[in-house]
TORKOL-4160 file (C-alpha; in steps of 0.2 Angstrom, whole numbers, padded with zeros to 4 digits, m for minus):
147
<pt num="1" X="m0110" Y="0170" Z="0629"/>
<pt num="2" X="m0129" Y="0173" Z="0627"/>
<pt num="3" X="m0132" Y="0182" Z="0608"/>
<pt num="4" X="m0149" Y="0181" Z="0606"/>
<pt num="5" X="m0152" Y="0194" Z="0622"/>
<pt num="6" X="m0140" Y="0205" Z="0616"/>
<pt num="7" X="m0149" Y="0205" Z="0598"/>
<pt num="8" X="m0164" Y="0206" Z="0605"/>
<pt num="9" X="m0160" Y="0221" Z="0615"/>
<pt num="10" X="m0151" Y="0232" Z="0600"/>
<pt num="11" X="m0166" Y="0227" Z="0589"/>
<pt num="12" X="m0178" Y="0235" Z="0600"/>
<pt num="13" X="m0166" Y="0252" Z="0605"/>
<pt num="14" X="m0165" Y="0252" Z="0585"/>
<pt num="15" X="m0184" Y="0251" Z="0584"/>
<pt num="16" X="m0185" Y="0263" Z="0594"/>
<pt num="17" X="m0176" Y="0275" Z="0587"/>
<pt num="18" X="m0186" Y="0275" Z="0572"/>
<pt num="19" X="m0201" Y="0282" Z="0580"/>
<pt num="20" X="m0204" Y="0302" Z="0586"/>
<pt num="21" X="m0202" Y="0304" Z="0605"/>
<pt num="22" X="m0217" Y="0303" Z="0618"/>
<pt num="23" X="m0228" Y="0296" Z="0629"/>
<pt num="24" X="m0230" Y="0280" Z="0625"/>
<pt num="25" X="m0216" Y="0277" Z="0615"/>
<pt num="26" X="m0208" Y="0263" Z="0626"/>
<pt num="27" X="m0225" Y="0255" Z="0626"/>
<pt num="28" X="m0227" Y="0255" Z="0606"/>
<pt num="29" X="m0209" Y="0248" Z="0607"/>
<pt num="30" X="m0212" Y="0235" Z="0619"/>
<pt num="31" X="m0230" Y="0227" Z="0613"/>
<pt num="32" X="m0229" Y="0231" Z="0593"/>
<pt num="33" X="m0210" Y="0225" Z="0590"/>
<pt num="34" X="m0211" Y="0209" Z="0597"/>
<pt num="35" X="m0222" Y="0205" Z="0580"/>
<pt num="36" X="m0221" Y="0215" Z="0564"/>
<pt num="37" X="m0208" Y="0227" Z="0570"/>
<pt num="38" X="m0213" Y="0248" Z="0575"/>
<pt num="39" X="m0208" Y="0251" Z="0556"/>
<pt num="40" X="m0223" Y="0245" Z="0551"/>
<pt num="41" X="m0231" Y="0259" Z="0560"/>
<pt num="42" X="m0222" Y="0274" Z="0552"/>
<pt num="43" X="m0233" Y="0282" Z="0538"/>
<pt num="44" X="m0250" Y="0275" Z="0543"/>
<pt num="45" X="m0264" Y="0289" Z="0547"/>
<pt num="46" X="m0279" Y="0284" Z="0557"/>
<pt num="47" X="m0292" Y="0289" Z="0568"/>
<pt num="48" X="m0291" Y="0286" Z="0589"/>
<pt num="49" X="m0304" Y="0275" Z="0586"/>
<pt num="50" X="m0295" Y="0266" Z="0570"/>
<pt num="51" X="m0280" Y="0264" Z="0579"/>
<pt num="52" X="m0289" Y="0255" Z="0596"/>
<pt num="53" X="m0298" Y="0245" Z="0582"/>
<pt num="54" X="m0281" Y="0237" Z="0576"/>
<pt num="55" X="m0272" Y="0236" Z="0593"/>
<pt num="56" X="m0286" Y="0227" Z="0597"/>
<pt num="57" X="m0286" Y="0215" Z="0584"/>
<pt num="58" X="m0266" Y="0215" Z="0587"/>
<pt num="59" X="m0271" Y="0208" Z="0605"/>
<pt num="60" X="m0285" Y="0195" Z="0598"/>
<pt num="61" X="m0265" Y="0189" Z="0587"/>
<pt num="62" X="m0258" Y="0189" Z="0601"/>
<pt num="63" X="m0250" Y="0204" Z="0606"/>
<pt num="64" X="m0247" Y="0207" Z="0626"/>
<pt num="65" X="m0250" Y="0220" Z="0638"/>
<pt num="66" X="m0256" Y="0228" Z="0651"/>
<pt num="67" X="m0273" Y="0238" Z="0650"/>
<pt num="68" X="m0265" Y="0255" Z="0653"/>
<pt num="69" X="m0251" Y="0249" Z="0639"/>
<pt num="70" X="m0262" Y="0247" Z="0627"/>
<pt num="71" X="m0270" Y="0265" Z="0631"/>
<pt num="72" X="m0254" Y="0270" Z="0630"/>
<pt num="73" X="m0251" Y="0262" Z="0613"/>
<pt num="74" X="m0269" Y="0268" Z="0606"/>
<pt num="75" X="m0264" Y="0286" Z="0612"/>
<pt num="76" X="m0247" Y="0286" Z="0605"/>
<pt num="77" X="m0253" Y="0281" Z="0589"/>
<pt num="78" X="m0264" Y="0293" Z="0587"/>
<pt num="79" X="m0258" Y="0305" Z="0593"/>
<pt num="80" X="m0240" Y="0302" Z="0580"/>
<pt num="81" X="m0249" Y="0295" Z="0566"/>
<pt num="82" X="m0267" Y="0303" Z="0565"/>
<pt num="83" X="m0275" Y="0305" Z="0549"/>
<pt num="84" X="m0270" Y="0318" Z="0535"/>
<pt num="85" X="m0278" Y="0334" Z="0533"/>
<pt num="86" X="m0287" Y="0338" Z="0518"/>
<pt num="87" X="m0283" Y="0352" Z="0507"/>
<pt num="88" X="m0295" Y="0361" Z="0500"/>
<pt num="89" X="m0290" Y="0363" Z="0479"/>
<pt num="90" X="m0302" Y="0380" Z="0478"/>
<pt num="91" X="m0291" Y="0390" Z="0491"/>
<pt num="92" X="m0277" Y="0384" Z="0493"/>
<pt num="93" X="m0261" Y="0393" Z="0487"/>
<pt num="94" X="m0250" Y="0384" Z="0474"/>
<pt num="95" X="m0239" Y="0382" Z="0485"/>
<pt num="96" X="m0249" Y="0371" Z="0498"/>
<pt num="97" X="m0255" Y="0362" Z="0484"/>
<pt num="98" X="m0236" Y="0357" Z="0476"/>
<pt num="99" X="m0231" Y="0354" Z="0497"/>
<pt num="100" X="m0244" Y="0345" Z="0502"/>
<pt num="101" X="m0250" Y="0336" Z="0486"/>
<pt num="102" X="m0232" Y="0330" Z="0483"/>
<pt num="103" X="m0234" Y="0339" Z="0462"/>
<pt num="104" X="m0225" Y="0349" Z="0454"/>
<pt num="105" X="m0226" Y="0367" Z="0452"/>
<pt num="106" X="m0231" Y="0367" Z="0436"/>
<pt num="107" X="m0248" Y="0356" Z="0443"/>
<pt num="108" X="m0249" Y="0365" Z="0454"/>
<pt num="109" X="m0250" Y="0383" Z="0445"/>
<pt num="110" X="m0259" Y="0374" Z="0433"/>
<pt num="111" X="m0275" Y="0370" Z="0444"/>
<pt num="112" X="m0273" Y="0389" Z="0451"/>
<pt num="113" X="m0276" Y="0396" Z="0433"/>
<pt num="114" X="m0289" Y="0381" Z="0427"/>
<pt num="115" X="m0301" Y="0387" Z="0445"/>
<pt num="116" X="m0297" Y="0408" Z="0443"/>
<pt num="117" X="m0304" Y="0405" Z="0424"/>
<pt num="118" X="m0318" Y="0394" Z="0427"/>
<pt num="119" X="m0324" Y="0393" Z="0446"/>
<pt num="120" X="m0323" Y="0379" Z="0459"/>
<pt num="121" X="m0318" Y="0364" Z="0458"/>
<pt num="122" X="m0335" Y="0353" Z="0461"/>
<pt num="123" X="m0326" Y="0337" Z="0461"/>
<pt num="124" X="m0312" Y="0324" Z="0457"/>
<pt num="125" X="m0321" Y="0326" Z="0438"/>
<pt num="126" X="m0316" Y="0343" Z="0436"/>
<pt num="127" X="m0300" Y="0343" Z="0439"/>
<pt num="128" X="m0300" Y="0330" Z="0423"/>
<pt num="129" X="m0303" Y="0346" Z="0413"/>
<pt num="130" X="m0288" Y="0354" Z="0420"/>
<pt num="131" X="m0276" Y="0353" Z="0403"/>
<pt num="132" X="m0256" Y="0343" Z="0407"/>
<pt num="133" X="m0261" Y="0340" Z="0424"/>
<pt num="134" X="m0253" Y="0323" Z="0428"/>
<pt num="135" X="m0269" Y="0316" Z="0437"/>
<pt num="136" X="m0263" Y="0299" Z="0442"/>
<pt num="137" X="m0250" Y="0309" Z="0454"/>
<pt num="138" X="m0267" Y="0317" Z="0462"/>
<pt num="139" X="m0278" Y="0301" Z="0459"/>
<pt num="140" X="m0268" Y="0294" Z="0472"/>
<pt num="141" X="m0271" Y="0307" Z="0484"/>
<pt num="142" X="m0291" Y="0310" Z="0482"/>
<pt num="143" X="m0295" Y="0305" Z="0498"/>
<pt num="144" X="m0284" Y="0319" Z="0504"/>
<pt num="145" X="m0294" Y="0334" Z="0495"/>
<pt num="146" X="m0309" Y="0343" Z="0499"/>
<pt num="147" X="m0318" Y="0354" Z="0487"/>
């Protein structure tokens, strides 16, 4: 009885499972998880250009396929796991800030009140001014706010 093909094979439907439908699914499935596995993938963000810049450093490791699969790959990609949109901390509603910051309400309220009384945020530094706001929470997330 041959074990290794049947492994294989439920590895890769498992794999596969893991990642949202589309067009060039089977192609991410079929170049990626030979390597490092597709979980690897889930919760990156990049750009169309980021992602063909590390599928083609993939190939320069090693990974094979067809041009039109690695299209399919890059498009995929970037098309499942493009980057995060900013948020912009002087409109947006407390709400979107506590959703899409991942903070509490309370933070969230808090940097509503702190800009209503004292204008825009100008940058990351202000919002140090913003009193029992947990900033390392937002720290972490700078790169995902606008101002």
């Amino acid at each position: 009885m041959r074990v290794l093909p049947i492994l294989l094979l439920l590895a890769a439907a498992a794999a596969a499972q893991e990642l949202p439908d589309g067009p060039g699914k089977a192609d991410v499935v079929k170049v990626c998880d030979s390597c490092h596995g597709v979980s690897t993938l889930i919760g990156e963000a990049r750009t169309l250009s980021q992602w063909n810049d590390v599928v083609n450093d993939m190939v320069a490791r090693g990974a094979q396929g067809s041009d039109d699969e690695l299209r399919r790959v890059v498009e995929y990609l970037a098309k499942t796991f493009p980057p995060a949109t900013k948020i912009n901390v002087n409109t947006a509603a407390a709400k979107e800030l506590e959703s899409k910051l991942d903070i509490s309400s309370k933070d969230a309220e808090a940097l509503v009140h702190y800009r209503e009384q004292n204008g825009k945020f100008q940058s990351f530094d202000d919002l140090k001014k913003v009193s029992g706001l947990d900033l390392k929470k937002i720290e972490a997330k700078r790169d995902r706010l606008a101002y």
